[in-house]
C-alpha positions, -999 to 999 in steps of 0.1 A, spaced: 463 -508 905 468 -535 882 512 -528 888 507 -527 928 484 -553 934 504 -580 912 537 -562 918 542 -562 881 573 -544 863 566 -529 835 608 -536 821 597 -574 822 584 -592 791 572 -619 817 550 -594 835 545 -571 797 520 -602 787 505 -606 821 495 -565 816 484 -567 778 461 -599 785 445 -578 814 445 -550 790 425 -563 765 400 -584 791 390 -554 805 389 -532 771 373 -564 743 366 -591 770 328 -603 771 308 -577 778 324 -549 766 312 -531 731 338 -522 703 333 -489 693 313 -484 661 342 -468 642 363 -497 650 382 -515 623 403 -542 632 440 -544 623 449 -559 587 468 -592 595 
């Protein structure tokens, strides 16, 4: 929905950020609850 609504193509690093900052508002954004076996990534 996200690719037809916003006409977003997937081959373009302009529209690759657009989809991972949607990504991960809907999957960590406020409201949502991590997992309990979740460990984040070693920076």
């Amino acid at each position: 929905m996200l690719l037809n609504e916003y006409r977003l193509n997937p081959a373009r690093r302009e529209d690759q950020e657009v989809i991972v900052k949607q990504l991960e508002q809907f999957f960590f954004g406020e409201g949502s609850a991590k997992p309990k076996e979740y460990v984040p990534p070693a920076k």
